[in-house]
C-alpha positions in Angstrom: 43.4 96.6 -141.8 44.1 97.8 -138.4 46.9 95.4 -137.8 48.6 96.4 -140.9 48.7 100.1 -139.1 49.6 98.5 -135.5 52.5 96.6 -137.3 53.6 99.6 -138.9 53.2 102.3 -136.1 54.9 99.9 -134.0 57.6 99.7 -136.5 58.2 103.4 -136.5 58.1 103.7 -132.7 60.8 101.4 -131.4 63.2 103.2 -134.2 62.2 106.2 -132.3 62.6 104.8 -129.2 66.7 103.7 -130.8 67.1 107.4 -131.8 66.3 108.9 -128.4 68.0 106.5 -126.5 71.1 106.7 -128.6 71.1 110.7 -128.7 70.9 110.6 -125.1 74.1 108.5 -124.8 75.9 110.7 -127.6 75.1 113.7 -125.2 76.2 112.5 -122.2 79.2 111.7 -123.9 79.5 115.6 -125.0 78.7 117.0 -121.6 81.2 114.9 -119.9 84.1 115.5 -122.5 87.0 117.0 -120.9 88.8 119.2 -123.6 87.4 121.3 -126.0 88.9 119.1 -128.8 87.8 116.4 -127.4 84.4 117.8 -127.2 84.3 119.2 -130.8 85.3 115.4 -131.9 82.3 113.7 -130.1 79.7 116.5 -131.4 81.1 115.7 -135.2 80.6 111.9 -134.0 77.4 112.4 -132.7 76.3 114.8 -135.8 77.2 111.7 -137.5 75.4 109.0 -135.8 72.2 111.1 -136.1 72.2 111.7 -139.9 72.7 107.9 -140.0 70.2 106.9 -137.5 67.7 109.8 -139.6 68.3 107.7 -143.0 67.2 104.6 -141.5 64.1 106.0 -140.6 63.2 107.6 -143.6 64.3 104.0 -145.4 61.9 102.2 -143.0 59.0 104.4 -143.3 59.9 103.9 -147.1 59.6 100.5 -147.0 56.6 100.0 -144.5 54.7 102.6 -147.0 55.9 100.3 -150.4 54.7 96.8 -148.4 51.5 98.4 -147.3 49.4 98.1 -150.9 51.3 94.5 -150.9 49.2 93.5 -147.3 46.3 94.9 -148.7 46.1 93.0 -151.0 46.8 90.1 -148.8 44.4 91.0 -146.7 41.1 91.4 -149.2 42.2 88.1 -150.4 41.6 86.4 -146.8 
């Protein structure tokens, strides 16, 4: 049972780990815009990215929640 939670906690922590790393990059890319339209154009980007990056969380948690009864299962059985 516990490697059922490691597997998913890992899960959940390296798409974490992709969210941080990528907002970082998105705002260094906002800091170091030049003009204001140019700014405004990479925050709208990076409002973007985030949303998207957001959804495939929630879809993986989603999924490693729907699997989890499934490896239960698997597991009793062994």
């Amino acid at each position: 049972m516990e490697n059922i939670w490691k597997g998913g906690k890992e899960t959940v922590i390296s798409t974490c780990q992709k969210m941080l790393s990528l907002k970082q990059l998105l705002y260094n890319a906002i800091s170091n815009s030049r003009t204001k339209a140019e700014k405004i154009k990479t925050q709208t980007e990076c409002k973007d990215v985030i949303k998207k990056v957001k959804r495939d969380i929630r879809i993986d948690k989603r999924k490693c929640v729907e699997d989890l009864p499934e490896t239960v299962k698997k597991a009793s059985r062994e």
